[in-house]
C-alpha positions as CSV (number, residue, x, y, z in Angstrom):
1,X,-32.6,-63.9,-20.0
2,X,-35.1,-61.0,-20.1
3,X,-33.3,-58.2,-21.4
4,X,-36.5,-55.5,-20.7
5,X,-35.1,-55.2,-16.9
6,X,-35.2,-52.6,-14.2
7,X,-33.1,-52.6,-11.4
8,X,-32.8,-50.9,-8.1
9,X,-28.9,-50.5,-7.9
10,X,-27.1,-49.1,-4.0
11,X,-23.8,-48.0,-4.9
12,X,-20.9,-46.8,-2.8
13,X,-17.2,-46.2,-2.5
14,X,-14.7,-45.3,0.2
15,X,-10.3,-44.5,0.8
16,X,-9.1,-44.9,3.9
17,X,-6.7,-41.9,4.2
18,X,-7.7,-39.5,0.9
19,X,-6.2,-40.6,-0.9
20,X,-5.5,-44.5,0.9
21,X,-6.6,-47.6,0.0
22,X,-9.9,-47.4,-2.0
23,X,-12.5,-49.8,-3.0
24,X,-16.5,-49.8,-4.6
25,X,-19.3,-51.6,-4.1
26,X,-22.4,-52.2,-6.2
27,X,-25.8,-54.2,-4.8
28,X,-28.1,-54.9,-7.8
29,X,-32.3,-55.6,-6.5
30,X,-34.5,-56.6,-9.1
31,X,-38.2,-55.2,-9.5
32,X,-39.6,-57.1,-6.6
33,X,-36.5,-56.2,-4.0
34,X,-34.6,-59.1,-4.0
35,X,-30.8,-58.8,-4.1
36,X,-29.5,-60.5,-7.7
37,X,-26.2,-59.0,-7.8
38,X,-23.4,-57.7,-5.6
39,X,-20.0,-56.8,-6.5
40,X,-17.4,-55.1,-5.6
41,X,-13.7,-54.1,-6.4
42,X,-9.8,-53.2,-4.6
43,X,-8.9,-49.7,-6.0
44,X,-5.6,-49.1,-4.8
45,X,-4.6,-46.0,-3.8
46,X,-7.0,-43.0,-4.5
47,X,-9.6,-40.7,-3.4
48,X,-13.2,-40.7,-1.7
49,X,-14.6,-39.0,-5.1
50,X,-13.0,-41.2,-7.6
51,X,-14.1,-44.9,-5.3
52,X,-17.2,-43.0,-5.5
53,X,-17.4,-42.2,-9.2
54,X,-15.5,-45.9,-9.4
55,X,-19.0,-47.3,-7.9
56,X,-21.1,-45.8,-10.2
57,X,-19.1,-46.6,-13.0
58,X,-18.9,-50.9,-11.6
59,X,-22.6,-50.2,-11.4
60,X,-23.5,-49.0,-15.0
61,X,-21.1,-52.2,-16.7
62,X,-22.8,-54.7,-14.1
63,X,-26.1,-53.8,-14.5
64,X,-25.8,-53.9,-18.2
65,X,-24.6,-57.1,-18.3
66,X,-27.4,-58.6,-16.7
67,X,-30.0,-56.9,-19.3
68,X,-31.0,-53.9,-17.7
69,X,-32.6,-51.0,-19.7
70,X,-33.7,-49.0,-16.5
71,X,-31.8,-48.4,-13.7
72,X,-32.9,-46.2,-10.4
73,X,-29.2,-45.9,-8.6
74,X,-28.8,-44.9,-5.2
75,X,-25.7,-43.6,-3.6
76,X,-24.9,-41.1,-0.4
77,X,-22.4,-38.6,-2.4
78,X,-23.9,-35.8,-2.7
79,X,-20.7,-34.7,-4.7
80,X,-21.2,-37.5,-7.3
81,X,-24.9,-37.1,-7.7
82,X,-24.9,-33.3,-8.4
83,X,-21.4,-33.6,-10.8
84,X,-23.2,-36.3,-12.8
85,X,-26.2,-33.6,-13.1
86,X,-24.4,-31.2,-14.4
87,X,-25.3,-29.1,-11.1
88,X,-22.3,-29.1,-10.2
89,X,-19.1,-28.6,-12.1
90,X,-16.0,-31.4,-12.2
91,X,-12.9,-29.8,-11.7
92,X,-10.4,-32.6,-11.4
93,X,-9.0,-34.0,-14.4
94,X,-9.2,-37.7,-13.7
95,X,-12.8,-37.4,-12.3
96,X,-13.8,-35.6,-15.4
97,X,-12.1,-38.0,-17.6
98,X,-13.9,-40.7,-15.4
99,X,-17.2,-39.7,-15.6
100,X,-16.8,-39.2,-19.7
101,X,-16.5,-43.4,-19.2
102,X,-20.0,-42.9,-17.0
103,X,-21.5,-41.2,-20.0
104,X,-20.7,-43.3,-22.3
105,X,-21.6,-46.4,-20.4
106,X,-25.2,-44.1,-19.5
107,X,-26.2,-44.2,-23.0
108,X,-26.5,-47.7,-23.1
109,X,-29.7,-47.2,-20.9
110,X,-33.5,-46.4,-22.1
111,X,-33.4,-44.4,-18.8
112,X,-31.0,-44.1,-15.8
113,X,-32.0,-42.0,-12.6
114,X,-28.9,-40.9,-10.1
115,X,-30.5,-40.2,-6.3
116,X,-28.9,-38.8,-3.6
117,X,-29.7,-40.8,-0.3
118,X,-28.7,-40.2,3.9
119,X,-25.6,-42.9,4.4
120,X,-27.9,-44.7,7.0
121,X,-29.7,-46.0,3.7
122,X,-26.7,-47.3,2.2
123,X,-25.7,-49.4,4.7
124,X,-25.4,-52.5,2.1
125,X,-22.9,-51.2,-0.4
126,X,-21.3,-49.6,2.7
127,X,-20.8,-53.1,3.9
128,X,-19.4,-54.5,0.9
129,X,-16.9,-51.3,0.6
130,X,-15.8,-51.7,4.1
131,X,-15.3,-55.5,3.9
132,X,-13.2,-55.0,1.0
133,X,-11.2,-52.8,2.7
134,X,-10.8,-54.6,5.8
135,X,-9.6,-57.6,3.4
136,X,-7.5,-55.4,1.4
137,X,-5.3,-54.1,5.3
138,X,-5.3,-57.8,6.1
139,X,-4.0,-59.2,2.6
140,X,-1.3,-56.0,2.7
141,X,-0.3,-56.5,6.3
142,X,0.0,-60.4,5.7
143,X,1.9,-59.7,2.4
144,X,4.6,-57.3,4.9
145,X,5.1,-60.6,7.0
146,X,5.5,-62.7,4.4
147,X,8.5,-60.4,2.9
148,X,10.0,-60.0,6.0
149,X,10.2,-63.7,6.7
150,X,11.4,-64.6,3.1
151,X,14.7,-62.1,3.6
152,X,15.1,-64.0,6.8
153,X,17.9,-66.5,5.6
154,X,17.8,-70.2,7.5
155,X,20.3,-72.1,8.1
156,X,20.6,-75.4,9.2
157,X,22.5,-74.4,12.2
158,X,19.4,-72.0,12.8
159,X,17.1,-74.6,13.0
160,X,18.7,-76.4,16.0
């Protein structure tokens, strides 16, 4: 494997209630555009920022894994993008602690750029976020049947 690699890396992240169910997404393109990696991960419970920062983070180990030394990473948080600057300041604990974990993880890389982009051009990780958490309801609401149904005593008498 070629370990002198840049990639072009979408990132994204999304809760459903802030804080609600939560997931990231990461969609890895290689120098020439085409799509070489894509993952994504269930976050539980937590907040638009910290999926956000989450997807950054699932971006940094991934890409690193697959030999990259350069990374351009695109993501539609403003927030994230101007924290990880240092433009902006991170005032909540478990974001700051989080993006300590992004530092470290940063210096891995010869060079790493963070861009800001509209949503509309994020429309991939946004997918992958969104499909997750459509999975995630389903697999939750499916998992309230299944409870409900094992309390549910039959009896033999029941079944006739």
């Amino acid at each position: 494997m070629r370990t002198n690699r840049k990639f072009k890396v979408y990132i994204d992240g999304g809760s459903r209630g802030n804080p609600g169910h939560g997931a990231c997404a990461v969609a890895i393109f290689d120098e020439k555009g085409k799509l070489i990696h894509e993952e994504g991960k269930y976050l539980g419970k937590c907040t638009n920022n910290f999926a956000e920062y989450s997807g950054l983070h699932l971006a940094l180990f991934s890409a690193r894994h697959l030999g990259a030394v350069t990374l351009h990473v695109f993501s539609d948080s403003e927030l994230l993008v101007k924290q990880f600057s240092g433009e902006y300041k991170i005032k909540d604990e478990v974001l700051f602690n989080l993006m300590k974990e992004i530092q470290k993880e940063v210096s891995r890389f010869k060079e790493i750029v963070l861009k800001h982009i509209p949503r509309r051009e994020n429309t991939y990780a946004d997918k992958l976020v969104n499909k997750i958490l459509n999975n995630a309801k389903l697999t939750e609401s499916l998992g309230r049947s299944v409870s409900k149904e094992n309390t549910k005593k039959l009896t033999q008498s029941d079944l006739f």
